[in-house]
C-alpha atoms as a printed R data frame, in Angstrom:
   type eleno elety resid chain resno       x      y      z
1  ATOM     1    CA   UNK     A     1  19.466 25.861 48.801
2  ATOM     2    CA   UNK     A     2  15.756 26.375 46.472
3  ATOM     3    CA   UNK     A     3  13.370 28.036 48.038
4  ATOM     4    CA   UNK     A     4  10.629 25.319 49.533
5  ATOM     5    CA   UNK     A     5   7.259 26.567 50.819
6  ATOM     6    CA   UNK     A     6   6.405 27.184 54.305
7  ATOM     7    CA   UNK     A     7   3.823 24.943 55.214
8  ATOM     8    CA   UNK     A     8   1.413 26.123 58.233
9  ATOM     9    CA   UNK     A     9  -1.527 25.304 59.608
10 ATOM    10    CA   UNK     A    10  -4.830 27.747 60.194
11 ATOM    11    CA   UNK     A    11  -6.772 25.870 62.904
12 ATOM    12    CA   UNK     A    12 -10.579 27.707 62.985
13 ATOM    13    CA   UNK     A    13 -13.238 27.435 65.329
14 ATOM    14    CA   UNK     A    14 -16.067 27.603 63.035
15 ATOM    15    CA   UNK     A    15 -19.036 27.127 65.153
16 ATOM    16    CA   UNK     A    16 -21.174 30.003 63.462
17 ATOM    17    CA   UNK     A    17 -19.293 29.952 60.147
18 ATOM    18    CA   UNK     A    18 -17.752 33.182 60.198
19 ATOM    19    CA   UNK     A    19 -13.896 32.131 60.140
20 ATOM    20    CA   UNK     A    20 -14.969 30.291 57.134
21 ATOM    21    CA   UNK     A    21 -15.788 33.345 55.657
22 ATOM    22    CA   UNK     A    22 -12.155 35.055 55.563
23 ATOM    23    CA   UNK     A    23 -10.267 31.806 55.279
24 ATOM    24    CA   UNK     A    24 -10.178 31.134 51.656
25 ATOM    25    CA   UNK     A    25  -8.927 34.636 51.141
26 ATOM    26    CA   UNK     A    26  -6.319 34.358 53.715
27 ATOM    27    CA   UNK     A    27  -5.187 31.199 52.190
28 ATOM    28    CA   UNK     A    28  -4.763 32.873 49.170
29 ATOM    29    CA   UNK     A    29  -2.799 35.776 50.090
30 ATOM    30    CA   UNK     A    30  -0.003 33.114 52.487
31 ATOM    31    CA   UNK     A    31  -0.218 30.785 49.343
32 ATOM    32    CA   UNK     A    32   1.342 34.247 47.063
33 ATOM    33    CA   UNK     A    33   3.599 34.494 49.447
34 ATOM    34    CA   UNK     A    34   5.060 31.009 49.513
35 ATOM    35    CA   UNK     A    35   3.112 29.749 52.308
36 ATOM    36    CA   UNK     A    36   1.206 26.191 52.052
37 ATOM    37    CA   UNK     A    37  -1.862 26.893 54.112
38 ATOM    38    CA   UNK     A    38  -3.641 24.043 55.691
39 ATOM    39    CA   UNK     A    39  -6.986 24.474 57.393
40 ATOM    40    CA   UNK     A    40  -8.744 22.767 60.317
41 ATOM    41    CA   UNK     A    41 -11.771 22.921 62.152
42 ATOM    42    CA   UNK     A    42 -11.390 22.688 65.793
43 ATOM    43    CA   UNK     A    43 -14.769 20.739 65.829
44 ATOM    44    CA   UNK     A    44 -13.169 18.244 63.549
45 ATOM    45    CA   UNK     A    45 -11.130 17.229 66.738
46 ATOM    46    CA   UNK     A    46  -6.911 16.691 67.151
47 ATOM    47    CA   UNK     A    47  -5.080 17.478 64.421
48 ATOM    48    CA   UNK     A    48  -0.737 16.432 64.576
49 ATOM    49    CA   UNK     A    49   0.952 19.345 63.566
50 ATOM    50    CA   UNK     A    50   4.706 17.521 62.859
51 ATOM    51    CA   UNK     A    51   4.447 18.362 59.307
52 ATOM    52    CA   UNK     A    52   3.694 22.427 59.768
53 ATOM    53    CA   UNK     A    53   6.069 24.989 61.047
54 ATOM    54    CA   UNK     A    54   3.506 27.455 62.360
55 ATOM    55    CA   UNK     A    55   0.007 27.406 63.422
56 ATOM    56    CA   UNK     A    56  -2.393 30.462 62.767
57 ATOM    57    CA   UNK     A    57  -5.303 30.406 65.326
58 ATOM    58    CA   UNK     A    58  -9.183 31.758 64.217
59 ATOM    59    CA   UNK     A    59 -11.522 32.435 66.441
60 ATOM    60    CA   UNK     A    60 -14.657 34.575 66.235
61 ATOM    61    CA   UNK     A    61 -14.889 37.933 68.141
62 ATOM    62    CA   UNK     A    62 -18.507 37.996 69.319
63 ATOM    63    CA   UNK     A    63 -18.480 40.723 72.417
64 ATOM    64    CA   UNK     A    64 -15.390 42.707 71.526
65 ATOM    65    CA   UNK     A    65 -17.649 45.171 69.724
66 ATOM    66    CA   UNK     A    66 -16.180 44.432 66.197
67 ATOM    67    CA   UNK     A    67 -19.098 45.535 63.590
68 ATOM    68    CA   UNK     A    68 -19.225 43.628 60.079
């Protein structure tokens, strides 16, 4: 059987943009390794996820300390 791509799904909560920030280099690095990343904003609202077979969740980690 060829290989097909994995498609997935990156779902962000991007209410102060910073998952926006790291997502287009993390789509990057699962697209060279035969991943078809999708992205979508949880403030966009539902999403169907029949045509992914994983979903990556981003959210921002404001009070855990984490420095830039």
């Amino acid at each position: 059987m060829p290989f097909q791509p994995i498609p997935i799904l990156i779902v962000i909560d991007d209410t102060r943009g910073w998952c926006a920030k790291v997502v287009p280099d993390l789509q990057e690095l699962l697209s060279n390794r035969g991943f078809i990343a999708d992205v979508h904003r949880m403030q966009d609202g539902p999403i169907e996820l029949v045509e992914h077979r994983a979903v990556l969740l981003g959210a921002p980690t404001f009070g855990l300390g984490i420095r830039e």
